[in-house]
Structure formats: structure tokens, C-alpha cells
DRENDRENKOL-978865 format. One line per 4 residues: for each residue x, y, z of C-alpha. Coordinates in steps of 0.1 Angstrom, whole numbers, always signed. Example, Ala and Ser with C-alpha at 12.3 -4.5 7.8 and 13.67 -1.06 7.14 Angstrom:
2
+123/-45/+78; +137/-11/+71 .
***
This chain:
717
+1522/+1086/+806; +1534/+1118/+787; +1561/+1112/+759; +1595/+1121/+784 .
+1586/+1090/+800; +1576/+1069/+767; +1610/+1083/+754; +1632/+1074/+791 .
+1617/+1039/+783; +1626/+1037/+745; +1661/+1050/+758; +1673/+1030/+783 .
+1657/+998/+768; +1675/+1003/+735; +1706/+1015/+755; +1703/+982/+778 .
+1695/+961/+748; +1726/+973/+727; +1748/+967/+760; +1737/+932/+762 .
+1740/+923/+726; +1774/+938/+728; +1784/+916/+756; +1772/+885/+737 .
+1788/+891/+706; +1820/+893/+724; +1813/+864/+751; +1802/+845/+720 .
+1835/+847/+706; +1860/+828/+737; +1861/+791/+738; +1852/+789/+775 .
+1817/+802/+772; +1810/+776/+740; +1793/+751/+768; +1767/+782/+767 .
+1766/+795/+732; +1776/+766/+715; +1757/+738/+739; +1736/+718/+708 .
+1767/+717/+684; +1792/+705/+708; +1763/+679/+720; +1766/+665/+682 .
+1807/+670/+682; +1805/+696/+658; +1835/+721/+650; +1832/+755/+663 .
+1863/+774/+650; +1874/+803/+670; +1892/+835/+666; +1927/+836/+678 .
+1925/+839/+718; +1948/+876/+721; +1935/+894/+691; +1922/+925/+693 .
+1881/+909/+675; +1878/+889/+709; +1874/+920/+728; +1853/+939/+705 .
+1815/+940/+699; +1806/+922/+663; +1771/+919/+644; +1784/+888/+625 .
+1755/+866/+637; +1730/+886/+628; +1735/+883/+591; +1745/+846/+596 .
+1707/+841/+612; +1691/+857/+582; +1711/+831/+563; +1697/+803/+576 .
+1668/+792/+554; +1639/+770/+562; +1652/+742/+548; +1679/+738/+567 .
+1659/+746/+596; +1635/+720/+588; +1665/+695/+586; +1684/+698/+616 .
+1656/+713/+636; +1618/+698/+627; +1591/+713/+620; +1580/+727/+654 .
+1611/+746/+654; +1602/+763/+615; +1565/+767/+633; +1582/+789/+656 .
+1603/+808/+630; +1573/+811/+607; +1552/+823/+638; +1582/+854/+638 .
+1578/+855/+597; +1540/+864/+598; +1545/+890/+627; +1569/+909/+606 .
+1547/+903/+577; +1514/+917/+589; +1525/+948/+608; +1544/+957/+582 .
+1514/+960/+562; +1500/+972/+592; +1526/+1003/+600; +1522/+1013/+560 .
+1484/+1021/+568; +1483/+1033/+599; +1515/+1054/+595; +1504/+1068/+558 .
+1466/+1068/+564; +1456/+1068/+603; +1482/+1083/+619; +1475/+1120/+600 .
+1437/+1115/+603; +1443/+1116/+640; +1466/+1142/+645; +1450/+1167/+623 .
+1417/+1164/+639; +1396/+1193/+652; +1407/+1185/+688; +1441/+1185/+676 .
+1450/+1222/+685; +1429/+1228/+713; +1445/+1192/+731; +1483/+1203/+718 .
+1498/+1178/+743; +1523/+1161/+725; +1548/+1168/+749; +1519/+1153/+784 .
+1503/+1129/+764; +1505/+1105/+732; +1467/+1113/+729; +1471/+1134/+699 .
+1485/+1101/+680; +1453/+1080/+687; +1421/+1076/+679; +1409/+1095/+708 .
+1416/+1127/+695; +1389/+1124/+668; +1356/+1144/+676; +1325/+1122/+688 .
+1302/+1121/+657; +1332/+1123/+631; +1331/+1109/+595; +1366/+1108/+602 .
+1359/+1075/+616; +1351/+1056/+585; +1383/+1060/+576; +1392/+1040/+607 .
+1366/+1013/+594; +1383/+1012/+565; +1412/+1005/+577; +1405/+979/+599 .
+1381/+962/+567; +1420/+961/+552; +1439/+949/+578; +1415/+924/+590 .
+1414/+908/+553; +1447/+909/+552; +1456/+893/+582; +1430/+862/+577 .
+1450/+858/+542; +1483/+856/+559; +1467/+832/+580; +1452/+812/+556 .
+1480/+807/+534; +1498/+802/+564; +1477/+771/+577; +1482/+757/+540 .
+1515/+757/+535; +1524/+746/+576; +1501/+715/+563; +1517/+707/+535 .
+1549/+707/+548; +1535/+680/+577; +1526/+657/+549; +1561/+663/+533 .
+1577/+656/+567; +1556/+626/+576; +1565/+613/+540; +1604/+625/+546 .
+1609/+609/+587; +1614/+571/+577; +1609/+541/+600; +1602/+567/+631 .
+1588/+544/+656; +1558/+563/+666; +1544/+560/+631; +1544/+521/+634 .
+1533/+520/+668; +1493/+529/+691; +1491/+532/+728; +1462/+514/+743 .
+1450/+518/+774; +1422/+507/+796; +1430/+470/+786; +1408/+445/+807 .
+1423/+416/+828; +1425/+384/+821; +1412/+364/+847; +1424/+333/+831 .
+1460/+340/+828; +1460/+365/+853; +1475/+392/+831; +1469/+417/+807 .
+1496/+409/+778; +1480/+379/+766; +1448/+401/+762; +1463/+424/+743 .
+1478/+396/+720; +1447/+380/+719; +1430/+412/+710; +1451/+423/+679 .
+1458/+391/+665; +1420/+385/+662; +1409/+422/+649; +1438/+431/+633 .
+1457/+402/+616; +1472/+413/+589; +1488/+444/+608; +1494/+436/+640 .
+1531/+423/+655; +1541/+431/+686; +1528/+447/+722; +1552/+460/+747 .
+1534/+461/+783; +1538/+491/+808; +1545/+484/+843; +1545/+504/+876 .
+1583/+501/+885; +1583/+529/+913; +1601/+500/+929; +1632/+497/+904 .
+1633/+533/+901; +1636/+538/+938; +1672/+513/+934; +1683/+528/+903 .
+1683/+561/+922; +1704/+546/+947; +1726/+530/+926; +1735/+561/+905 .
+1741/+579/+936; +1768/+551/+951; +1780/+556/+913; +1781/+593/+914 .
+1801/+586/+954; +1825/+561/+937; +1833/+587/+912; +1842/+615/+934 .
+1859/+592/+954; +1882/+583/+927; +1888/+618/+917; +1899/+626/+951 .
+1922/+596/+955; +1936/+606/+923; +1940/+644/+936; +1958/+629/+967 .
+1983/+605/+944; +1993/+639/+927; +2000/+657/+960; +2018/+633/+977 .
+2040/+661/+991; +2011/+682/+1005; +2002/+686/+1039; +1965/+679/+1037 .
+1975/+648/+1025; +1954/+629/+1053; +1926/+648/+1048; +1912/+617/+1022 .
+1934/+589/+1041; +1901/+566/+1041; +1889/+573/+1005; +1905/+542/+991 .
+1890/+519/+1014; +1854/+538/+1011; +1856/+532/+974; +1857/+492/+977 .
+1825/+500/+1002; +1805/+518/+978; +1810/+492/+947; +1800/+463/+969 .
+1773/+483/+978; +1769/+488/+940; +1769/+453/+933; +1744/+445/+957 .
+1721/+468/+947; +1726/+456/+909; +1715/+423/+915; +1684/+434/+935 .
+1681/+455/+900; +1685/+423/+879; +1666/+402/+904; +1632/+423/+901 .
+1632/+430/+865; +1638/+390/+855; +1619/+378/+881; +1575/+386/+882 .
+1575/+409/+903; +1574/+433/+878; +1541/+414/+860; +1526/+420/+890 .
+1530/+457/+889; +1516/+455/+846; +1494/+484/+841; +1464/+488/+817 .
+1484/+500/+794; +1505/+484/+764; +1527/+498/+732; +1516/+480/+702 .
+1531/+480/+669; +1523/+470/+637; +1539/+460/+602; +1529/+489/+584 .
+1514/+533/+591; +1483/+517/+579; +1477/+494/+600; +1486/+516/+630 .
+1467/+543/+621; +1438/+528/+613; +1443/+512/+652; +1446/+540/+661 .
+1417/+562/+651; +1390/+533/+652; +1367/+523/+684; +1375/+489/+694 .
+1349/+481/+718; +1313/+486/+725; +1324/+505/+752; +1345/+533/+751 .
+1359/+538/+780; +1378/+502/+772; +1404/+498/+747; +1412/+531/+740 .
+1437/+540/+712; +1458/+567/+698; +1486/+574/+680; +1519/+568/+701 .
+1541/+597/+711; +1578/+594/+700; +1596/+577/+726; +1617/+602/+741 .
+1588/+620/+744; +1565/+596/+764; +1563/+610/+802; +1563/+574/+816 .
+1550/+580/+850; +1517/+598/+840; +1507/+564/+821; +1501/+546/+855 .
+1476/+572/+861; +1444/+562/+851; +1422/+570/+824; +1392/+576/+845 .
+1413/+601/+870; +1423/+622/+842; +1395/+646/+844; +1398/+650/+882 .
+1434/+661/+873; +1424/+687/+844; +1404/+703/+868; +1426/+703/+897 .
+1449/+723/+870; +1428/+747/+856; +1419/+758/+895; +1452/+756/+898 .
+1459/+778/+868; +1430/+803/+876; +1442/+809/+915; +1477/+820/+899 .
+1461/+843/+875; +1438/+856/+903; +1468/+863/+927; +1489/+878/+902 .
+1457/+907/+899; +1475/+925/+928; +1509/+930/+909; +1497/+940/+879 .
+1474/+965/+899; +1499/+978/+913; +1524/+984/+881; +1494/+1001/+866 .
+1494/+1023/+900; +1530/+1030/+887; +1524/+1041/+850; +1494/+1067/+865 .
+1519/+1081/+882; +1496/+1115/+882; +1466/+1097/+892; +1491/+1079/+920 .
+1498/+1112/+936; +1464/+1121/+938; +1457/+1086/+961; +1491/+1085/+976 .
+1506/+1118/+984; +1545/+1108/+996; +1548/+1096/+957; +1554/+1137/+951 .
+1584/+1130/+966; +1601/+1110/+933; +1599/+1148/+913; +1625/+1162/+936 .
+1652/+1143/+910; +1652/+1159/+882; +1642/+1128/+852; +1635/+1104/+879 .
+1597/+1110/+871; +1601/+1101/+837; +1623/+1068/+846; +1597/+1057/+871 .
+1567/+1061/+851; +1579/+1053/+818; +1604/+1017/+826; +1596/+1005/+859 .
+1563/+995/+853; +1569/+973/+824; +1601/+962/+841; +1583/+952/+873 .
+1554/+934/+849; +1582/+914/+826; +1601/+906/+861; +1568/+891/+878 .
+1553/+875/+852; +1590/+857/+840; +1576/+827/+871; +1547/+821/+855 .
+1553/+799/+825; +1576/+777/+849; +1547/+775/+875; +1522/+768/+848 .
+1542/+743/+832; +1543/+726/+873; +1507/+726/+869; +1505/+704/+835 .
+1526/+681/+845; +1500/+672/+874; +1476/+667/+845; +1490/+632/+837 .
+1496/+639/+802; +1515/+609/+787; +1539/+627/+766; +1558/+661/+772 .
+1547/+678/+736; +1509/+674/+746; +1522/+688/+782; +1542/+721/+770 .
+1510/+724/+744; +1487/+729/+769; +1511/+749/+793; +1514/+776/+758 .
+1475/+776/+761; +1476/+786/+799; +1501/+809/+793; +1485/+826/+764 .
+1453/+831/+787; +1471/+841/+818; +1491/+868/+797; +1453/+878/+785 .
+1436/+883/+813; +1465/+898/+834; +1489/+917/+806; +1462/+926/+787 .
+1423/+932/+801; +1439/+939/+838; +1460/+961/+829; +1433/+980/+809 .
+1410/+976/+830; +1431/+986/+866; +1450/+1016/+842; +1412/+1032/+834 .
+1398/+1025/+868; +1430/+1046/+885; +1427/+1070/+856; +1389/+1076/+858 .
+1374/+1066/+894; +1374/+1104/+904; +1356/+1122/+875; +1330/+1092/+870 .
+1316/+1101/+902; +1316/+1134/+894; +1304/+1132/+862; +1285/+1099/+855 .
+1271/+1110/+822; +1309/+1113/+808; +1320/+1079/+819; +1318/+1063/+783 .
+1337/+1090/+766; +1365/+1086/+794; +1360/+1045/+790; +1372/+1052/+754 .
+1400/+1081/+757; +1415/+1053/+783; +1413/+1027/+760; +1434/+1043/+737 .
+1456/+1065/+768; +1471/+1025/+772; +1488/+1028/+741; +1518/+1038/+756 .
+1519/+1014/+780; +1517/+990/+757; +1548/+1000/+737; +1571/+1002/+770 .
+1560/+966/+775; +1567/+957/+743; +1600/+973/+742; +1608/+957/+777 .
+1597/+924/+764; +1612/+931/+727; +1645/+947/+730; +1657/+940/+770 .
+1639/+902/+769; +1653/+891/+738; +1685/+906/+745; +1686/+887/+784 .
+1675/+856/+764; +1702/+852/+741; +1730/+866/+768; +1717/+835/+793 .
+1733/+860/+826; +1720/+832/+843; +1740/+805/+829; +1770/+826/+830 .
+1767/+836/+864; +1760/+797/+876; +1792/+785/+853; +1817/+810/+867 .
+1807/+800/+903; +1806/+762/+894; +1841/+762/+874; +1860/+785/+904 .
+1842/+772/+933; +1828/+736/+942; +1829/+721/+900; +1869/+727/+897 .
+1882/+705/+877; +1853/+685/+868; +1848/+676/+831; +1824/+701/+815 .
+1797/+691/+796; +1772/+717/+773; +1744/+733/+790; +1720/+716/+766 .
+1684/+723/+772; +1651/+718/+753; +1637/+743/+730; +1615/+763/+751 .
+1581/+766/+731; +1556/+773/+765; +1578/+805/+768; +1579/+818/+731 .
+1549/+807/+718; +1522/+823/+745; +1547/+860/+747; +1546/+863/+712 .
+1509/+853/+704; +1499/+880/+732; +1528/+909/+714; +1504/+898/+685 .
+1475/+900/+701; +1486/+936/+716; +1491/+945/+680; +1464/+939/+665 .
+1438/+957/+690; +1461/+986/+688; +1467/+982/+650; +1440/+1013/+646 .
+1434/+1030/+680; +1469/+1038/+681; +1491/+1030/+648; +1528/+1044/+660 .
+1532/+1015/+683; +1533/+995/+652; +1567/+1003/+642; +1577/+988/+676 .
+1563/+958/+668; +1577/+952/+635; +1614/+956/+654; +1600/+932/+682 .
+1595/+904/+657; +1629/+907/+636; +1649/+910/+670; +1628/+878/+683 .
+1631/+862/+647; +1671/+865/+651; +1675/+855/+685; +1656/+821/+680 .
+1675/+815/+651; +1706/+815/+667; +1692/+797/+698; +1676/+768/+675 .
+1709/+763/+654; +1734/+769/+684; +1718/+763/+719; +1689/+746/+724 .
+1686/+709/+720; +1651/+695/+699; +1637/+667/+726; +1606/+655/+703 .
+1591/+663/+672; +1551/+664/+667; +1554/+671/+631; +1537/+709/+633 .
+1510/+705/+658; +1518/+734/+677; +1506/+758/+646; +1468/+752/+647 .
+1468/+766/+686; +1490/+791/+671; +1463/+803/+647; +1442/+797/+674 .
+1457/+828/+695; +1454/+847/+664; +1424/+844/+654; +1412/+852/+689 .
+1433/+888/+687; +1416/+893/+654; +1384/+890/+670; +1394/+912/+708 .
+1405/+939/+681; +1371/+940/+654; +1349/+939/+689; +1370/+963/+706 .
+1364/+987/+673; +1331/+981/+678; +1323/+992/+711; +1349/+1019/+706 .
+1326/+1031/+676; +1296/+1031/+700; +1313/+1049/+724; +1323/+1074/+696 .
+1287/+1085/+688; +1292/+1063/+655; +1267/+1033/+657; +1264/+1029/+618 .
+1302/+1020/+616; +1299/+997/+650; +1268/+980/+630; +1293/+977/+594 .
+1315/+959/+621; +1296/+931/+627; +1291/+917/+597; +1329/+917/+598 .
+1332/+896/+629; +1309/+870/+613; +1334/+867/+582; +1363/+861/+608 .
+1339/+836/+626; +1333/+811/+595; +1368/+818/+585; +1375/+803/+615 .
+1354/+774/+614; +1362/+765/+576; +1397/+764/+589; +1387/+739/+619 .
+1371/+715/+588; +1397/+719/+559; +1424/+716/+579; +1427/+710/+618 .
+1417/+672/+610; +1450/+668/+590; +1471/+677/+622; +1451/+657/+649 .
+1451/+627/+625; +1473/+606/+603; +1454/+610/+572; +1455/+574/+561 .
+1458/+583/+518; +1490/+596/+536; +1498/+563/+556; +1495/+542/+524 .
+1513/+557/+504; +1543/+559/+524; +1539/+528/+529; +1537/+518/+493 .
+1575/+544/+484; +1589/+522/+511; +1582/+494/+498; +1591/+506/+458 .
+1623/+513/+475; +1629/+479/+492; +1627/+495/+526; +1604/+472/+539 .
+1625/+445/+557; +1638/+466/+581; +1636/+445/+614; +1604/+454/+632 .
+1615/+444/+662; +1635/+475/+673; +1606/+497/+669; +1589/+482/+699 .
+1619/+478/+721; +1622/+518/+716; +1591/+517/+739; +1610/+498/+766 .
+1599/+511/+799; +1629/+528/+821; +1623/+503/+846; +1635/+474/+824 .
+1660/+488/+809; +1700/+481/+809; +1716/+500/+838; +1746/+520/+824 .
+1773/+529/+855; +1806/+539/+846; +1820/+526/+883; +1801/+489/+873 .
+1799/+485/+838; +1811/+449/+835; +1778/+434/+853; +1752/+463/+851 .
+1749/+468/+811; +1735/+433/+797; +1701/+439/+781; +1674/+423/+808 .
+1637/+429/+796; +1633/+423/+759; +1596/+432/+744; +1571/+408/+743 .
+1558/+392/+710 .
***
């Protein structure tokens, strides 16, 4: 890619971005679009005010909420947010952090080592290739290369400090939000499963009573069975949809009332008498509701698998971290998931299967990053455009416009990439829910990991690896003996690549994901079309951490290999994170809706993805100092990778236990300010009907809510 095309990318993706952030600032500001832009505060009936509907401000493009996101501290973040949403933001924080650090050296120090080597006059090819900015334009043999060492000694220090202090202070504040979240339910309450059946009673409740009474007396207070109520479900589904009938029915006898002088007025002649149809129907199918849930049918459908809860954290943690039988594939225990997190239908899978079902997902998850090999092949057939024409003659064709070259080669591959690869969080996210997790935290946390690894092997090593074989396939024949030194001049050739990804992804992603086109495009056709006149609620949706997390570790991970093979991609990055960090912060405090809360666990697979770009870029240095007739600074590598390595593992035993665990010093003494403060006669008994299952729950209709809303289950004791 020569630097028109690198600049025809920069241009229309800064161009595109600045049109889109325009159009937001200025939808942003009319009442009708606050079900998009305002969907989370309108959810908790908070006022929005407005600028006056025919000024001239409506119509004009504003930066307002930029500064107002850089207002927002992490405190308040914290508050109305949780701490998964500040492990976000902080994820952002460190990005800006390190390549900042990061653009200072390699700007200062790395960028004027490479550009005044000795191949720098004879290569003058700033205006075909970014070579002369990278590390590939330094002689074989050079001393010039220690100063690259050097530099990556510096940043790779740095960058296992920020994370470090990072993994510190994400740990304290868990232990200051454990201590600050009172009477949450899920820290008073285990889920067992793989609970044994009584023979005797025929049941499994009375074994679980039985159980925890006896090993745990002084803790133990209530158990709330699970049962299989595919049944129930299958009748509440019916029932909401009569509901949902009876409703539009309504609407349209009302319509009718009000247009008495119409001619269509026939048209909905029979809807009155249809509506008396659908609530009998309604009624019937309530009482088959109320029937099974009071009757035992449903203790005939009780699954291995209880809630228990217990009078104080200590008791439940130490429940939940202990072994409770001889064998441990009975009884098994851990800390319960919130309960609007639980995924109920996963628990009636059973223990035993889960394995079958990891696999089945990581096959699952390898076949989709296998098939998406072609597409990525073929972008990469794209950005070699010269290397394209060579294999595919009719591609001359595209130089007969004047700039179209430059267009083609510089934003359509990365566009292509970002527009292919937009699926694949939403199909991987498919794929763990087969898994039978049993809450949906533990679910989007593994769908970030298969993300992170899909971006890896396809964004990352494919595109390397298909970009050098299209570059070099010709000449290594040719010349076999030359085939490392072209390995290592492609290496670095990717660097501009990389930077129209990370503009596409950057400037034009962030840009689309703040905008929401989709949303707007689906609420103009539902408000003039088939939704007219239908009362409008927000389009509230869940923070979407298996999409940021994974895009931004792998932006990070892109980084830090390039960090000093080819430093002028760094500035990109440094804007990449403070766009990202002010988009999210407007989409945490104004769009998106916080489902669950696990208290920061997200951060140690954060560190995680680091850590493993810290690594790819010291061994990548290596073998590109090999490669560079420099062994003595590929040996002075290694010892570096060994530091990172028990850096690493330090960091699994000082802290990673704290965030898998409820550190019971922790548990005690909450429990012990609670009671100092008189807080502990709160009535237990609502923290185990929390873990109600759905299928004894109240029904709620709007059409029937005289006979369908008493309370029908209540949890065992």
C-alpha cells in the first residue's frame, strides 16, 4: 500500500466519521429520537430537557457531549453504572495511557532512527511505500537495532506497570463495591447442583433441607428448588399472545368508535365479539396456569438443582467454596449469579453434559474462524493491489479512474474486513449460549474470549500471513535464499494495513455505534408504517461487553506488536482510544441498560488479552532480530519474555484468587458493619424468593389482571 492510498483511507474515514458525528449531535438534540439516544434515562423516568423545537441549535452540528463525557468521573460511573461498566472505561484509560508513552518514543527516538538509515536514500519511496517509516529500512547487521531493543526494554516495563497498578486498584475497588452493594441477594445465597434423590420421600427438597441443616446449622435458612417448567412456559407463551390479540383488538375497536363516519367502518365489524373470544380463552388458559403450578406436577419435573440461602456472606461463601461430599461430582456448589442474571433454562442441563457442550462450541467456534480464512484472504488480495494485478490481470482495469486506485486499495479492504467480521460476535455469542452456562455474565465472558481469539487468528496472523504470501510467493521461488529478509520487510509492509483498519474500526465504527443507523432506520419504518400510533417505549438494550471488550483488546494487541516495527501508527491509536473512551461514555450514561453486575470479573481476562499482546510483540522482536542478522539482541530478548512470564504468574497468585472468590476476611466483616449498623433484621425471606423460577411465578396480563396476578409458588423453607 503506498501512502495515496494510506492518505484516501485517513481521508474519507475522518470525512465519514465527522459526517456521522455531525448527524448525531443534531439527531441527539429532537425529542422524537430520545427513545434512541436517551433509552436508559427515560427507562428510570429521568428528565431530558430539550432545546426549543424551531431554533436555529436543532439544526446545527454541536460538540457539547464530548466535554460532558470527559465530565463524567469514575465515581459516578461506578454509581449508576457498576463496576464492569468502569472496567470498560478503565480498559479505554490504559490504552490512551500506554501509547501515549508509546507515540513519545517511537515518534522522538524510533521514528528518526528509521528514516535516516543508510537504505533511506537509495529506497526514497515515501511517496510508494511507508517502508522508509519502519523498521525494515534498517540495514541487516545494524547497531541501529539496539536502539530498537531499547526501546521495546522501555515500553515493555512500562506497560506491565500500567498493568500492574491496574490489577491493584480494579481489586480494591471489588472489595470496596462488595462492601458498598448491601443485602444483594446473590451474596446470601449458593447454587447446588447434582443433588441426589431421595428415595424415601421421593424428592430432592427434603434432601437438600436435610443436607444444610445437618452441615451447616448455624448458616443455613432456606432452599428454593428448580424445576423443568417447559410445560408452563409453553401456556404462558400462549397466554401473552391471546393478551397481545386482546390488545390490538381493543385498539382497533377504539380506532373504529373514533371513525364512526368512515367508510371502512366494517372492516373490524367482528372485533368486539372476537375480544370476548380471546379473554375466555385467556381465562382458560390461566387456570391451566394456576392448576400446574399449585398442583405436583411441577415436583415431578424438580431438577438436581436448588438455590440455597443463608443468614449471613459467611455462611454462603464458605458453602460455597467447600467440597461437600466424598464425591465430587455430587453436591456441587458455587457462588449464585444475581438473579436477573441466571439463564434459567441452561440449569436443567446437566452437569455431566456440560463438557459435551464446551466442545460442541469450541468446534463450533473454530469452523467459523476457519470459514472466515477466505474473506480475509481475499481483503488482503485487495490491499496488494500490485501483487493482485500480477495474478489477476482485468484488476488493471480500476487505474483507468483517476484516484480510484488509491480508494480501492487504501478503504475497501478494511471496510470489507470491519463489514464481515461485524456477524461474528453475534454468531459467537449463538454458540455460548449452547454451552449451558447458567448465567448470562459467565456467557458474554466466554463469548469476549472467542472473540478475542477469532479476531487473532483472522484480523491478525491471517492477515499477515495471506498479505506476505500474496506479496512474496513469486520472488521466494526465485530466490529461496532471500525468503527471510522478505518474511521480515512484510512484517513490517503490514503496517499500513493496520492503521486503515484501525481507522475504519476507530473513527467510522465508533462513529456508526453511537449514530445507531440501524435503530433509526427500523423506528422511522415502525412509527410511519405498521407501529402508528402504538405507545413507544425506549430502545433499551444491554451493555454490549462481547463486542467492546475483544475489538479493543485486539486494537491493543495490534499496538503493541507494531509499537516498534512501525511507531507512526501509534498516533492513530492514541485517537482510537479517546474516540472509543467518549463514545462508551455516552452510551453507558445515556443508552445502554446494566442487566447484571459481577463486581469486576471481566478485568482479569482483560489483562489476560494483554498480557498475551505483550508477549506476540517481545517474540515477534525476536524473530524479527534473527531475521535482521542481529542474534545477540534476539538472545537479550528472551530473558525479557521470561520477566513478562512470572509477571504473569505472580499476577494469577496475588490477585486472580480475589476475583474468582469471595475472600471470606471480606464476607465477615461485612457482615460484622451490617450488624454494627442494625442491618441485620432485614427479612431473609425475600432473598430466596428473588430466585423464584419463571415458571412459578405470578402472571402479569394487562387484558386479565384481576385473576392472573396473585402470588402462586412461594419458596420453600
Amino acid at each position: 500500500m503506498n501512502a495515496q492510498s494510506l492518505l484516501a483511507s485517513a481521508a474519507i474515514n475522518i470525512g465519514l466519521s465527522l459526517f456521522l458525528l455531525s448527524l448525531f449531535s443534531i439527531f441527539k438534540k429532537h425529542p422524537s429520537n430520545a427513545f434512541i439516544y436517551y433509552a436508559r434515562r427515560l427507562a428510570k423516568q429521568q428528565h431530558i430537557p430539550f432545546p426549543p423545537t424551531f431554533s436555529l441549535s436543532t439544526f446545527l452540528p454541536s460538540v457539547s457531549w464530548i466535554p460532558r463525557a470527559f465530565r463524567v468521573s469514575e465515581d459516578e460511573i461506578l454509581q449508576n453504572s457498576g463496576l464492569d461498566a468502569l472496567v470498560v472505561i478503565r480498559l479505554f484509560k490504559l490504552g490512551i495511557k500506554f501509547f501515549w508513552t508509546c507515540s513519545f518514543v517511537g515518534l522522538v527516538i524510533l521514528l528518526p532512527v528509521n528514516y535516516t538509515s543508510q537504505e533511506g536514500p537509495s529506497r526514497s519511496s515515501l511517496s510508494h511505500s511507508m517502508d522508509s517509516f519502519t523498521i525494515s529500512n534498517i540495514e541487516r547487521g545494524s547497531n541501529r537495532h539496539w536502539v530498537h531493543f531499547s526501546c521495546l526494554c522501555i515500553i515493555s516495563f512500562h506497560g506491565l506497570y500500567l498493568l500492574y497498578k491496574e490489577y491493584n486498584e480494579i481489586l480494591v475497588k471489588r472489595i470496596q463495591h462488595l462492601h458498598n452493594v448491601k443485602h444483594r441477594p446473590d451474596q446470601f445465597t449458593i447454587l447446588v447442583r447434582e443433588i441426589p434423590f431421595c428415595n424415601e420421600h421421593k424428592a430432592r427438597g427434603c434432601c437438600v433441607d436435610h443436607f444444610f441443616s445437618k452441615h451447616h446449622p448455624y448458616a443455613y435458612q432456606s432452599y428454593q428448588m428448580v424445576y423443568d417448567g417447559k410445560i408452563v412456559e409453553d401456556f404462558l407463551h400462549q397466554a401473552k399472545s391471546v393478551a397481545i390479540k386482546i390488545k390490538d383488538l381493543r385498539r382497533r375497536s377504539m380506532t373504529q368508535k373514533q371513525s364512526r363516519k368512515s367508510r371502512f367502518i366494517g372492516i373490524f365489524q367482528g372485533s368486539i365479539e372476537d375480544v370476548g373470544e380471546h379473554e375466555k380463552r385467556l381465562r382458560e388458559l390461566c387456570h391451566t396456569i394456576r392448576l400446574i403450578q399449585c398442583g405436583n406436577m411441577l415436583k415431578q419435573k424438580e431438577l438436581p438443582v436448588a438455590f440455597v440461602s443463608f443468614k449471613s456472606r459467611w455462611g454462603a461463601t464458605l458453602a460455597a467454596q467447600s467440597q461437600h461430599h466424598e464425591n465430587p461430582l455430587l453436591w456441587i456448589t458455587e457462588l449464585a449469579p444475581e438473579p436477573r442474571d441466571v439463564l434459567w433454562n441452561n440449569l436443567s442441563i446437566p452437569y455431566s453434559r456440560l463438557p459435551i457442550h464446551n466442545i460442541g462450541g469450541f468446534l463450533a467456534a473454530s469452523l467459523l474462524t476457519i470459514f472466515f480464512a477466505l474473506p480475509v484472504t481475499a481483503v488482503q488480495g485487495i490491499a496488494k493491489f500490485e501483487t493482485l494485478k500480477k495474478w489477476f490481470p482485468p484488476a488493471m482495469a480500476v487505474q483507468l479512474i483517476p484516484g480510484l486506485s488509491s480508494i480501492v486499495t487504501g478503504y475497501l479492504p478494511s471496510f470489507i474486513l470491519n463489514m464481515f467480521i461485524y456477524v461474528v460476535p453475534f454468531a459467537m455469542l449463538s454458540i455460548a449460549t449452547q454451552e449451558g452456562f447458567v448465567s448470562r455474565s459467565k456467557k458474554e465472558i466466554k463469548t469476549c474470549s472467542m472473540v478475542f481469539y477469532f479476531l487473532v487468528g483472522n484480523v491478525f496472523f491471517l492477515s499477515l500471513l495471506s498479505g506476505s504470501l500474496l506479496d512474496q510467493i513469486g520472488e521466494s521461488f526465485t530466490h529461496p535464499r532471500d525468503f527471510p529478509s522478505h518474511l521480515a520487510s512484510a512484517v513490517s509492509a503490514q503496517a499500513d494495513f493496520f492503521m486503515t483498519y484501525i481507522l475504519t474500526t476507530g473513527l467510522s465504527g465508533f462513529s456508526l455505534e453511537i449514530l445507531q443507523p440501524g435503530l433509526l432506520i427500523w423506528d422511522f419504518l415502525r412509527t410511519h408504517t405498521f407501529g402508528r400510533g402504538e405507545n413507544e417505549n425506549p430502545y433499551l438494550f444491554s451493555l454490549p461487553y462481547y463486542r467492546i471488550i475483544p475489538f479493543v483488546s485486539v486494537t491493543m494487541l495490534i499496538g503493541m506488536v507494531y509499537a516498534v516495527i512501525a511507531p507512526l501508527l501509534l498516533p492513530f491509536l492514541i485517537g482510537y482510544f479517546f474516540l472509543g473512551y467518549v463514545v462508551c461514555v455516552n452510551q453507558i450514561q445515556d443508552v445502554y441498560e446494566i442487566v447484571y453486575e459481577t463486581s469486576g470479573q471481566y478485568w482479569p481476562y482483560i489483562h489476560h488479552y494483554i498480557f498475551m499482546s505483550m508477549i506476540l510483540m517481545q517474540i515477534t522482536m525476536i524473530g524479527l532480530f534473527g531475521l535482521k542478522s542481529k542474534p545477540a539482541a534476539s538472545i537479550s530478548t528472551i530473558p525479557l519474555v521470561l520477566f513478562t512470564l512470572l509477571f504473569n504468574e505472580y499476577c494469577k497468585i496475588r490477585f486472580l484468587p480475589t476475583f474468582s472468590n469471595y475472600p471470606i476476611q471480606n464476607a465477615v466483616e461485612n457482615d460484622e458493619c451490617e450488624e454494627r449498623d442494625g442491618l441485620t433484621e432485614v427479612e431473609h425471606e425475600s432473598r430466596i424468593e428473588a430466585y423464584l423460577p419463571p415458571c412459578t411465578r405470578p402472571m402479569s396480563f394487562s387484558a386479565q389482571e384481576s385473576s392472573s396476578t396473585e402470588p402462586l409458588v412461594s419458596a420453600s423453607t
